[in-house]
MDTraj code that builds the backbone (N, CA, C; nanometers):
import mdtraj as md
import numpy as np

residues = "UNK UNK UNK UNK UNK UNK UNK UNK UNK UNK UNK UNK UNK UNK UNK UNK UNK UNK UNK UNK UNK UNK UNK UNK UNK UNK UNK UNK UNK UNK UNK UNK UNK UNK UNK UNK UNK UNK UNK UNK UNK UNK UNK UNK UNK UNK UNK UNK UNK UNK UNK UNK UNK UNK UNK UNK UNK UNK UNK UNK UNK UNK UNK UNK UNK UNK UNK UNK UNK UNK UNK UNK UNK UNK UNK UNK UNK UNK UNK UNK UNK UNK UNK UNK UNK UNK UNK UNK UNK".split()
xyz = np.array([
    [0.0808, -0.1194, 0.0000],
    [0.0000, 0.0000, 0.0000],
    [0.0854, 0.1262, 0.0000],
    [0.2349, 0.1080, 0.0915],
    [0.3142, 0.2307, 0.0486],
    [0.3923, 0.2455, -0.0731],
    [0.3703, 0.1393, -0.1220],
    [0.5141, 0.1561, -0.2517],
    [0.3845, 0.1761, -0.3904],
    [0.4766, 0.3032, -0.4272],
    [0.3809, 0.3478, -0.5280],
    [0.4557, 0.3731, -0.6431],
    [0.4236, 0.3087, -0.7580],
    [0.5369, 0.2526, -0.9120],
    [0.5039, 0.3977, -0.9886],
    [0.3989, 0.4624, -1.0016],
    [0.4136, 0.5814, -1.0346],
    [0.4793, 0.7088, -0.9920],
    [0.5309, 0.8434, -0.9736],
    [0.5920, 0.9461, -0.8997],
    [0.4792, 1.0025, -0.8238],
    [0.3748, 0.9857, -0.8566],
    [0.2308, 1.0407, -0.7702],
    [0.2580, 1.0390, -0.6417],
    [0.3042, 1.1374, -0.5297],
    [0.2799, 1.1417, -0.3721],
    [0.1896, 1.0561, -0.3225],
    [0.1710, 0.9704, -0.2154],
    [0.0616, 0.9633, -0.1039],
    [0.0667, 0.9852, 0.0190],
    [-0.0740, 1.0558, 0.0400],
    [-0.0556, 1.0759, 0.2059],
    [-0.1528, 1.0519, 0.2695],
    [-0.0990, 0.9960, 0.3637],
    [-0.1420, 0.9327, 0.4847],
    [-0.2392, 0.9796, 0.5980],
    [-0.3646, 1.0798, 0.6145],
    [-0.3484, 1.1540, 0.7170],
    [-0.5044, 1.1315, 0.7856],
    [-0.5230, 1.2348, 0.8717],
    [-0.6785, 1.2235, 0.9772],
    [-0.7514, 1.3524, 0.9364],
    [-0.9047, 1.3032, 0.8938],
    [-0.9589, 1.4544, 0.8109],
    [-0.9983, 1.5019, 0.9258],
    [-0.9359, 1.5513, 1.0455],
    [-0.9489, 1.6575, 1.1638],
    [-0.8449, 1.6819, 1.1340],
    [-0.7435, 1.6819, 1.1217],
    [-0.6254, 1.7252, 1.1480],
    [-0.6110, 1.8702, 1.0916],
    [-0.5535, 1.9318, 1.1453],
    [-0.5081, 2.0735, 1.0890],
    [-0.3679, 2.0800, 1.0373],
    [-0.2809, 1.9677, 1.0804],
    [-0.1294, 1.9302, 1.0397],
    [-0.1682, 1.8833, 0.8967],
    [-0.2364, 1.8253, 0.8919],
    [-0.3125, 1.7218, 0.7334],
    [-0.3658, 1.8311, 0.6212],
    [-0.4693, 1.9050, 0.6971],
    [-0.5376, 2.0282, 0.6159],
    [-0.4112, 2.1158, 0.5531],
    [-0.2801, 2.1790, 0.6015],
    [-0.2005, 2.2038, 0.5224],
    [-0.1259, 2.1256, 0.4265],
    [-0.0856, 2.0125, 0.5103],
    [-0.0314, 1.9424, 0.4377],
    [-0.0889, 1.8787, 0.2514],
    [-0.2512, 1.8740, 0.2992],
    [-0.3022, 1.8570, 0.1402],
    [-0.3298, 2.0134, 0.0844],
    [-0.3456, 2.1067, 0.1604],
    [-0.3302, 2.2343, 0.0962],
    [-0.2176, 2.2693, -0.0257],
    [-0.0567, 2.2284, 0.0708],
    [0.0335, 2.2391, -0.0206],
    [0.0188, 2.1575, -0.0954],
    [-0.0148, 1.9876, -0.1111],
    [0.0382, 1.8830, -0.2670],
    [-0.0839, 1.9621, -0.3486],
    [-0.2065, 2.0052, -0.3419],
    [-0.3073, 2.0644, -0.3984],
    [-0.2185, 2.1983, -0.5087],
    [-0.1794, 2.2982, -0.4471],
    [-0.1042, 2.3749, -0.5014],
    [0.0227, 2.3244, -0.5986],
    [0.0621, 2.2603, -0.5330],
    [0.2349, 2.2551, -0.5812],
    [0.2461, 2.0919, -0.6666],
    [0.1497, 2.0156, -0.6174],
    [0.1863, 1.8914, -0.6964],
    [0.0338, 1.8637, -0.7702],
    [-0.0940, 1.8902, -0.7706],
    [-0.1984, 1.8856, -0.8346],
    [-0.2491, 1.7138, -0.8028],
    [-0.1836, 1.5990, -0.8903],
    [-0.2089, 1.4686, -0.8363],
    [-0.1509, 1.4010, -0.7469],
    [-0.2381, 1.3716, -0.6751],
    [-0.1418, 1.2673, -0.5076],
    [-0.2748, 1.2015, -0.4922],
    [-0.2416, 1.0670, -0.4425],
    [-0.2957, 0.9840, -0.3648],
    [-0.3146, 1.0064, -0.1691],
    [-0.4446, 1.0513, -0.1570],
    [-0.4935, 1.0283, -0.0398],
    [-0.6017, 0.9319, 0.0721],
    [-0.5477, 0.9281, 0.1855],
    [-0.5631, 0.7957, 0.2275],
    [-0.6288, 0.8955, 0.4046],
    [-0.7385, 0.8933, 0.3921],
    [-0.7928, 0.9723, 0.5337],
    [-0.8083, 0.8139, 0.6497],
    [-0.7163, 0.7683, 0.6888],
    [-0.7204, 0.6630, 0.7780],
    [-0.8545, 0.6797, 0.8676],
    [-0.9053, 0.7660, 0.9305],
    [-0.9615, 0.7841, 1.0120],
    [-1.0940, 0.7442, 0.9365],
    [-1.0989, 0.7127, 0.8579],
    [-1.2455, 0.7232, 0.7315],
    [-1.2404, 0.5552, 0.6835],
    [-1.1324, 0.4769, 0.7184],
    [-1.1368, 0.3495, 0.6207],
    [-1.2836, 0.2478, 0.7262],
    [-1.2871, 0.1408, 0.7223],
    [-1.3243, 0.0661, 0.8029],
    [-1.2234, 0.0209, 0.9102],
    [-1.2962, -0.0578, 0.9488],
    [-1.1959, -0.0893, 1.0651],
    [-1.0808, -0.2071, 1.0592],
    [-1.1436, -0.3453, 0.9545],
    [-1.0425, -0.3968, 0.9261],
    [-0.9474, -0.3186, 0.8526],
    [-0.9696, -0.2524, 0.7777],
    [-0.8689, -0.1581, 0.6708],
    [-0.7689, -0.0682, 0.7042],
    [-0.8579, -0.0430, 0.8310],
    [-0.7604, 0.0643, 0.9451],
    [-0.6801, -0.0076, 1.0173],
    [-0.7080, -0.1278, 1.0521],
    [-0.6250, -0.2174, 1.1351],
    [-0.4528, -0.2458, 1.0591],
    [-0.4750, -0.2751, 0.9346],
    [-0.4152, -0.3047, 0.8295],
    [-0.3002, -0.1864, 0.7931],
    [-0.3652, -0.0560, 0.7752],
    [-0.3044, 0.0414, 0.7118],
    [-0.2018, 0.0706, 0.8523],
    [-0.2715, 0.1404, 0.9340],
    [-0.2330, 0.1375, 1.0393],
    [-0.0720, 0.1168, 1.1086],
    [-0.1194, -0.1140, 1.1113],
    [0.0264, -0.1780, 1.1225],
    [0.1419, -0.1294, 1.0506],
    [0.0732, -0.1321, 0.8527],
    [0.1886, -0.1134, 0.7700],
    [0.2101, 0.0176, 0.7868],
    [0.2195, 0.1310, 0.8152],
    [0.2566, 0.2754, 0.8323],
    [0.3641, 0.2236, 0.9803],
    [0.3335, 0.1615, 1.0858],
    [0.4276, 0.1307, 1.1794],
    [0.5427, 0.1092, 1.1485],
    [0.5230, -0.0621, 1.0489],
    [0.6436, -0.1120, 1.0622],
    [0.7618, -0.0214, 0.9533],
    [0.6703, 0.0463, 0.8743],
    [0.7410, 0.1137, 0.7656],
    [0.7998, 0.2361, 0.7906],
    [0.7651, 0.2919, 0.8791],
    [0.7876, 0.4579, 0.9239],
    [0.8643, 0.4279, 1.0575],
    [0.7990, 0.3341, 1.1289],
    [0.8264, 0.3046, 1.3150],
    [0.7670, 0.3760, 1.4322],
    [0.6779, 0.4893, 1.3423],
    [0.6202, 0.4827, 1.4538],
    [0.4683, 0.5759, 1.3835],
    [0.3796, 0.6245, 1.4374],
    [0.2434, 0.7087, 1.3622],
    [0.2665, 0.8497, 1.4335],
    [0.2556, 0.9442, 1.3399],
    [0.1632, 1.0725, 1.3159],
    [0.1438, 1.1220, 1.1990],
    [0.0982, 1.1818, 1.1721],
    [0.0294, 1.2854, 1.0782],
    [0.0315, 1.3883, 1.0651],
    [0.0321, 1.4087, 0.9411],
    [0.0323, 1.3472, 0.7980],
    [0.1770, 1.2662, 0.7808],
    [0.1461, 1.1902, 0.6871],
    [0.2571, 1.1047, 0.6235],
    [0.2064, 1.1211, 0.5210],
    [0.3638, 1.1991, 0.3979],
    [0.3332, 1.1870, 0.2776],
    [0.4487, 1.1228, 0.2563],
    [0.4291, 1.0558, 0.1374],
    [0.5399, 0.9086, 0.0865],
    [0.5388, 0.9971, -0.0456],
    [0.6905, 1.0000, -0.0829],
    [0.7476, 1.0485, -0.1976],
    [0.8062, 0.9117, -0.2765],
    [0.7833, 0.8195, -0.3510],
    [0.8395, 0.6677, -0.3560],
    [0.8642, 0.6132, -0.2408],
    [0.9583, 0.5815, -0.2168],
    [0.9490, 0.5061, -0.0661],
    [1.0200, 0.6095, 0.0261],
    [1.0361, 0.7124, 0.0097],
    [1.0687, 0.8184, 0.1208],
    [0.9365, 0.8693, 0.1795],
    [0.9240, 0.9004, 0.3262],
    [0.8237, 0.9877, 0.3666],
    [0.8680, 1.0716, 0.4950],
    [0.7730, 1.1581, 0.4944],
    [0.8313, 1.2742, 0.5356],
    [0.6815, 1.2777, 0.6459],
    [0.7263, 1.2543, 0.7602],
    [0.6062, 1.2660, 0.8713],
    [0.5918, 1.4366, 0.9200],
    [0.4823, 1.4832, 0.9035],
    [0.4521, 1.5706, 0.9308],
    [0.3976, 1.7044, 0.8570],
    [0.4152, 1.8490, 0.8554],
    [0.4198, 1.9217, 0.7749],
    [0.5099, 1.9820, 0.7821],
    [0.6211, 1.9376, 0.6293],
    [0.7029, 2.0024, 0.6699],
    [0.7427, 2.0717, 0.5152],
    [0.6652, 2.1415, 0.4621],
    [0.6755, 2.1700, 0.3233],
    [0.8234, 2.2082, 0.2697],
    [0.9136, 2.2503, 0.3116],
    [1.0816, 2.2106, 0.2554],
    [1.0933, 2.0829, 0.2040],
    [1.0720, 1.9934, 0.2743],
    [1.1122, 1.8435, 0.2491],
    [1.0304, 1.8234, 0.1265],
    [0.8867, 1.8644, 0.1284],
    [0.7763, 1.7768, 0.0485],
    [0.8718, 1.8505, -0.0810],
    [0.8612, 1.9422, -0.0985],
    [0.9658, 2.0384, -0.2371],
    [1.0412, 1.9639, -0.2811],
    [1.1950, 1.9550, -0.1851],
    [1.2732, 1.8718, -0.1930],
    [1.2857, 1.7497, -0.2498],
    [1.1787, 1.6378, -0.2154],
    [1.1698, 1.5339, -0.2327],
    [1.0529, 1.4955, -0.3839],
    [0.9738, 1.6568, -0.4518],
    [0.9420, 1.6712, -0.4941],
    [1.0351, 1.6567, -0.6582],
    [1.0949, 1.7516, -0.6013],
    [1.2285, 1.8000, -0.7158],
    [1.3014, 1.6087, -0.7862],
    [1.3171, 1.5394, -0.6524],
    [1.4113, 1.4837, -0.6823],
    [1.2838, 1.3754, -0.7518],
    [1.1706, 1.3587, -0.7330],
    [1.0736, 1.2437, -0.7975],
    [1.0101, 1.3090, -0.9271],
    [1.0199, 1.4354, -0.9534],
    [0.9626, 1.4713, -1.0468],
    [1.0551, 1.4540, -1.1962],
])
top = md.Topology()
chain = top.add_chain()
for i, resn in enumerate(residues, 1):
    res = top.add_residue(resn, chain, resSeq=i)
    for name in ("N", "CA", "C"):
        top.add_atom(name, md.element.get_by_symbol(name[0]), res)
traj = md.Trajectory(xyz[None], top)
């Protein structure tokens, strides 16, 4: 679910979040297509699932997580998302 064969961003996040609300503010502006994933919205097996794999893959949860190929960048931290932008685009 994290490894994504296209350059398309995904992120990871909780539709309360206000860390999340920027965070899709900026890929909205600056990257137009990304894959989003509102965990807080899946079911519950699905959440159980996503959940684990964001653990073992990251090591630990918050939000937002946006995955640049297999890099991700926990949080909002729009330098990095650029950055990591530049180098997938």
């Amino acid at each position: 679910m994290v490894s994504n064969t296209d350059r398309r961003p995904r992120m990871y996040g909780l539709s309360t979040c206000g860390w999340c609300t920027r965070a899709r503010a900026w890929l909205d502006e600056k990257v137009g297509e990304y894959d989003l994933v509102y965990v807080d919205q899946l079911g519950q097996k699905e959440k159980d699932q996503v959940l684990e794999m964001l653990s073992e893959k990251v090591g630990h949860l918050a939000f937002p997580m946006v995955f640049f190929g297999e890099e991700c960048v926990v949080g909002y931290r729009p330098e990095e998302y650029e950055r990591l932008t530049e180098q997938t685009g």
